[in-house]
C-alpha positions in Angstrom: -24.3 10.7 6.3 -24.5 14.7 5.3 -22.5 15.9 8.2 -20.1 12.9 8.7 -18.8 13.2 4.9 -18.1 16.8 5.2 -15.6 16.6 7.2 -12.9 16.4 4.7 -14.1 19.4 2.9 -14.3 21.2 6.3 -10.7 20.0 7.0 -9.6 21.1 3.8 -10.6 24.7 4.2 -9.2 25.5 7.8 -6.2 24.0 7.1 -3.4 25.3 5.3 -1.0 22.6 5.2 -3.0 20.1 3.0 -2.7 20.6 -0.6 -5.1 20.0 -3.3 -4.0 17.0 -5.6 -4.5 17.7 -9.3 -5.4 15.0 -11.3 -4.3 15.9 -15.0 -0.8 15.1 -14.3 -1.6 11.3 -12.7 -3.5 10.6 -15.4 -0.7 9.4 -17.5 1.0 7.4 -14.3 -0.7 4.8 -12.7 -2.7 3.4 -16.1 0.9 2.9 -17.7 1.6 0.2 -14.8 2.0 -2.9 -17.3 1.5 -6.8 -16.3 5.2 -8.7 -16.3 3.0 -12.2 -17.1 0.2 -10.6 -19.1 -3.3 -9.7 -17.4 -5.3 -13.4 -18.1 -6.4 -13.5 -14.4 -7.7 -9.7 -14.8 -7.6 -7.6 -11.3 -6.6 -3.8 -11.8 -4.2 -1.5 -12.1 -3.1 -1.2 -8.7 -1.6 2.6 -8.8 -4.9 3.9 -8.9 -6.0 2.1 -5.2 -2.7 3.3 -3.9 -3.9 6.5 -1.9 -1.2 9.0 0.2 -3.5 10.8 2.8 -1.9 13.9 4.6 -1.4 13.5 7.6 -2.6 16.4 8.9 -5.7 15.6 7.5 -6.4 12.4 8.9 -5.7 13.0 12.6 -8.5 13.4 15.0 -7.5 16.2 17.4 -11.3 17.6 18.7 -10.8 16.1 22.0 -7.6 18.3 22.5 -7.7 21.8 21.5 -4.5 23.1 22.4 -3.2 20.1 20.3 -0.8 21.2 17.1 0.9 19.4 15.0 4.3 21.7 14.4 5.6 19.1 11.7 4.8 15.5 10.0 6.4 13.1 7.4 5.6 10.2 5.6 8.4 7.7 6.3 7.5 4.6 4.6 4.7 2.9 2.3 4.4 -0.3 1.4 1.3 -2.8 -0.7 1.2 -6.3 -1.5 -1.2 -6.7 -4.0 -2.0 -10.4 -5.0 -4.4 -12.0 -7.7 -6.0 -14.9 -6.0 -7.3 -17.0 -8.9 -3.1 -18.3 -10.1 -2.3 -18.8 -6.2 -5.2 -21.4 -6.4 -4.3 -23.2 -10.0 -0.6 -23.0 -8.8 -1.7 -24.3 -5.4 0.7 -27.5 -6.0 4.5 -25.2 -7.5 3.4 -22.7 -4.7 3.5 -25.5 -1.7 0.1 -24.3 -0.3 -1.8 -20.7 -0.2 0.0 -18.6 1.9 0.5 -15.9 -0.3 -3.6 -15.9 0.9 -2.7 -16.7 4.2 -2.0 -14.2 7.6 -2.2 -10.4 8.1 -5.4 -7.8 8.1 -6.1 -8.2 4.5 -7.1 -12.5 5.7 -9.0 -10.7 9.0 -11.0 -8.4 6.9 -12.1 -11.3 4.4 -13.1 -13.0 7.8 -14.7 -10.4 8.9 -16.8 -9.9 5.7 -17.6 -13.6 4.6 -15.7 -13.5 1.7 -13.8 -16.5 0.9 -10.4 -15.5 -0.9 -11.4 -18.1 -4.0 -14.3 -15.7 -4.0 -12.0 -12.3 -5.0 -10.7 -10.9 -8.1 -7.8 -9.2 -6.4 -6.5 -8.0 -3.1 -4.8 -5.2 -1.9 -3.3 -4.1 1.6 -1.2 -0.5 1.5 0.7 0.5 4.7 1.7 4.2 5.3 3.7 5.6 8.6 4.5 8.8 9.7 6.6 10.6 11.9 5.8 13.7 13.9 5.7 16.4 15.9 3.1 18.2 18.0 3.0 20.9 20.5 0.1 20.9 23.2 -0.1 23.7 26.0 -1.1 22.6 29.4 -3.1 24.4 31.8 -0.6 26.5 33.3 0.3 27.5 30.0 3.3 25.6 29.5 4.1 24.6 25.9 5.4 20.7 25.2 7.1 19.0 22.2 6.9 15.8 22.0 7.6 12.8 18.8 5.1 10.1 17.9 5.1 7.6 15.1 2.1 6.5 13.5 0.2 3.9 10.8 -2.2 3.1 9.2 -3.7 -0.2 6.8 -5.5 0.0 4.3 -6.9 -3.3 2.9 -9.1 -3.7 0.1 -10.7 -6.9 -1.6 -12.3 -6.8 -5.0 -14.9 -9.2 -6.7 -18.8 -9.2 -6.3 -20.6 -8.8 -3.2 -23.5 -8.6 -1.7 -24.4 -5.8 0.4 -26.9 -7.0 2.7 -25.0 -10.4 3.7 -21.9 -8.5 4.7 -23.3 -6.5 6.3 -25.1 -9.6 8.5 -21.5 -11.2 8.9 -20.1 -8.0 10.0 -22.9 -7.3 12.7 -22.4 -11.2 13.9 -18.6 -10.1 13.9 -19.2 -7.0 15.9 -22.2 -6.9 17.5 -23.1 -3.7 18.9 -19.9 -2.2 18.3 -21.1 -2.1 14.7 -22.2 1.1 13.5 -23.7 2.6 10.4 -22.1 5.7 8.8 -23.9 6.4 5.8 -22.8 6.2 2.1 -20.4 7.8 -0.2 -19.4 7.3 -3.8 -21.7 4.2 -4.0 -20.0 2.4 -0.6 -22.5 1.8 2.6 -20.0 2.8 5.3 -19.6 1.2 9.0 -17.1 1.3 12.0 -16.0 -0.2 15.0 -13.8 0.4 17.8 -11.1 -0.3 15.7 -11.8 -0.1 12.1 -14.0 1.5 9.4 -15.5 -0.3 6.5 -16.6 0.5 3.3 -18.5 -2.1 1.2 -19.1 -1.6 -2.0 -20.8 -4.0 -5.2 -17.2 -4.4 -6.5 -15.0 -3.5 -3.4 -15.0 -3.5 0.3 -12.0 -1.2 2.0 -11.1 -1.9 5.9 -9.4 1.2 7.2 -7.0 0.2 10.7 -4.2 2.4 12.5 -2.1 1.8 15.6 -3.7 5.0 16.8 -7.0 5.9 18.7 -6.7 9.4 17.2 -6.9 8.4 13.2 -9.9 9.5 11.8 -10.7 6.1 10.0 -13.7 7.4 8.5 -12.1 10.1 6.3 -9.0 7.7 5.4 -12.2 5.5 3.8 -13.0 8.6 1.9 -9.2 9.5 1.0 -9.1 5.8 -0.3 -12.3 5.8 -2.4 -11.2 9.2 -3.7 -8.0 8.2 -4.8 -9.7 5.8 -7.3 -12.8 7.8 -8.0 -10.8 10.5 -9.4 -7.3 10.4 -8.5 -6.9 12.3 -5.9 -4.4 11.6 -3.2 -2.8 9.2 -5.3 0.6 7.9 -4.3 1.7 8.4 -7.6 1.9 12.1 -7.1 4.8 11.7 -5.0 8.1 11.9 -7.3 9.8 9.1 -5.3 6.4 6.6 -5.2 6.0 7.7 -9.2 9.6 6.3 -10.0 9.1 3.1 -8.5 5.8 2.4 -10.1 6.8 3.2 -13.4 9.2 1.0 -13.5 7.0 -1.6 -11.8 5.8 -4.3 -13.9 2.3 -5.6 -12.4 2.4 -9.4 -12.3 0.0 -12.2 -10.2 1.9 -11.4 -6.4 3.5 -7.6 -6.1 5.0 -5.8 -3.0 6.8 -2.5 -2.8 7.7 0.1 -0.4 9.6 3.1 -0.3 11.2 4.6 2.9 12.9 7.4 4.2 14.4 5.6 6.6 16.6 2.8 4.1 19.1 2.1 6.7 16.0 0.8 9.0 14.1 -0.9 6.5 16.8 -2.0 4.3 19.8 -2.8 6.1 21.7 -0.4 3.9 25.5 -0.3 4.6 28.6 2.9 3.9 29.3 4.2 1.1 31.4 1.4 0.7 27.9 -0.5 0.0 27.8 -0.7 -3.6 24.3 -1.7 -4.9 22.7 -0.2 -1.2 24.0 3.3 -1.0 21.6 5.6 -1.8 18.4 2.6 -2.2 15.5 4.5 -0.9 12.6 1.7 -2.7 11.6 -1.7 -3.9 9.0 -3.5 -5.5 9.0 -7.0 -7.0 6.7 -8.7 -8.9 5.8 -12.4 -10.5 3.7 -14.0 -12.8 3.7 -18.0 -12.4 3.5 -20.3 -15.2 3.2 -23.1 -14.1 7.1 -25.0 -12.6 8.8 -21.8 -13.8 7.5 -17.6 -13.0 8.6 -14.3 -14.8 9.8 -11.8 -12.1 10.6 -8.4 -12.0 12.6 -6.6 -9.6 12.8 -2.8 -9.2 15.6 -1.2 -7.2 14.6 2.8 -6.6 18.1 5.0 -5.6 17.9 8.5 -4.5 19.9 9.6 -7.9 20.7 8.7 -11.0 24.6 8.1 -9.7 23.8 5.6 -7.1 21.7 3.8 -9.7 24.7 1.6 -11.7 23.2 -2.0 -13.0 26.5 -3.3 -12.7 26.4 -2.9 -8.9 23.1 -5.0 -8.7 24.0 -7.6 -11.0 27.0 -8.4 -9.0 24.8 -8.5 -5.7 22.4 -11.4 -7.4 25.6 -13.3 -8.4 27.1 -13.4 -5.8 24.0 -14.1 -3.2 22.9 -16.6 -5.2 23.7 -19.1 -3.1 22.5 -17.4 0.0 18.8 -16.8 -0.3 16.3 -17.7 -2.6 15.4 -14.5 -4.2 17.7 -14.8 -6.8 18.6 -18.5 -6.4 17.5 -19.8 -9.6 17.5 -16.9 -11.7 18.1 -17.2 -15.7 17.8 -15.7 -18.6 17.6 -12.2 -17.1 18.3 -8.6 -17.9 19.7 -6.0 -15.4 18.7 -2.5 -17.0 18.7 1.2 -15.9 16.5 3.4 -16.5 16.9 7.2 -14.3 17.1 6.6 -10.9 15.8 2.8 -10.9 17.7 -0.6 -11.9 15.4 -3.4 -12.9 15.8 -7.1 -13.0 13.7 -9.6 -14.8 14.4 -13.0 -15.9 13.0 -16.2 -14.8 13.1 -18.3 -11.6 12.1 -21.7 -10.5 8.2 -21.5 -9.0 8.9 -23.5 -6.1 12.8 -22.6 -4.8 11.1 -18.6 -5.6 8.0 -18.4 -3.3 
């Protein structure tokens, strides 16, 4: 795939505005992710899937060379990581599978032939962006315009077999399939829509809402950011807090926004436990009728984040949702910027 996977070194050098991840300081991060229930059902450590692409990096602008982009920011990203193997031997506390069930994470097992009693783990990590671009017309007349992008990526991991995924995904696609190459150990295809990367142990599905995304390199970006750690969302100072403080359990979600009022429904200063939330996470580990849980709150400083405030929000909502509905035996701590709550719930009244 010589030419192909250059691109990202080619990138690199003519751009100024993408800067080079070092990997000493994330060593320490993402390993020190711990598991809330204990790691019996195996799976990984999730920081080290977690990539953060530049955004300048991954936009496809060849077919428009008067196109710049003047500014770009990453406005939210989210994961939901899940272990499949306790969503099956819980099958009857959880009321079903559809922890399993729904989104591109389901389409790309579908896509591949892989049954989600067949996986170890699965992750899907969803990153948006906000930003400007200038573009001169042919009179010479310079525009500014706003756009909002995003992108998926989903990523299954177990065993596979090369050669029948790669017969489902050409029954899937047809001629629209097409072969890319390899890198790092991954045979690498795309669609229309989508690139694919399938490896012995992982197969990554890259999608956007965009036509201009350059699929192929966020496949690379991915791989990378587990190969050796480079983009990791970890680097981020924000992304680094939450996961720190996250403890990795059977089903995990997160995200972390710029835009809290949007995503979080964040009140005035008046608020109490919201003002200044800029991140959450949660994550469970089921034992059977009753699950550990851990909740992470992220604030934008150390003064917004006050345990006190939080533990009067699960008190008094606990009549009004079932997040916190049958909560006991828990401990609201702080630790920096981040309040954490773990205790344990009820399986069936949580999920």
């Amino acid at each position: 795939m010589g030419e192909d996977l250059s691109r990202r070194s080619l990138i690199r050098r003519g751009s100024t505005g993408i800067a080079t991840v070092g990997i000493a300081s994330l060593a320490g991060c993402t390993g020190s992710i711990p598991f809330v229930g204990g790691d019996d059902y195996g799976g990984v450590s999730m920081g080290n899937w977690l990539a953060d692409p530049a955004f300048e990096e991954i936009l496809d602008t060849s077919g428009n060379q008067d196109f710049e982009i003047s500014e770009s920011t990453r406005t939210d990203a989210g994961f939901q990581y899940v272990l499949p193997e306790p969503i099956f031997d819980y099958a009857d506390e959880l009321d079903g599978y559809q922890q399993l069930q729904g989104g591109s994470v389901a389409q790309l097992r579908e896509r591949v032939g892989v049954p989600a009693s067949d996986l170890d783990w699965q992750l899907s990590q969803n990153l948006a962006w906000e930003w400007e671009y200038t573009r001169q017309n042919q009179f010479g007349e310079t525009t500014t315009a706003q756009q909002r992008s995003t992108v998926t990526i989903d990523i299954l991991g177990g065993a596979f077999e090369a050669d029948a995924v790669e017969d489902t995904l050409e029954d899937w696609a047809g001629d629209g399939l097409s072969g890319e190459g390899e890198y790092e150990g991954y045979d690498f295809y795309e669609t229309g829509t989508a690139a694919i990367g399938v490896g012995e142990e992982v197969i990554i599905q890259i999608t956007s809402d965009r036509s201009n995304i350059d699929h192929l390199t966020v496949l690379e970006i991915a791989i990378d950011a587990n190969v050796d750690g480079s983009p990791r969302l970890t680097d981020d100072d924000d992304a680094n807090e939450l996961l720190s403080q996250f403890d990795q359990g059977h089903i995990n979600s997160g995200v972390l926004t710029e835009n809290p009022e949007e995503r979080f429904g964040t009140g005035s200063e008046e608020a109490g436990w919201e003002t200044g939330l800029i991140g959450r996470s949660r994550a469970s580990s089921i034992d059977g009728e009753s699950a550990e849980i851990s909740a992470v709150f992220l604030y934008e400083s150390e003064r917004n984040a006050v345990a006190d405030d939080v533990e009067s929000y699960i008190e008094r909502n606990r009549d009004l949702g079932d997040e916190f509905a049958t909560l006991e035996d828990y401990s609201v701590e702080e630790d920096g910027r981040a309040v954490t709550v773990s205790g344990t719930v009820r399986t069936q009244a949580y999920f």
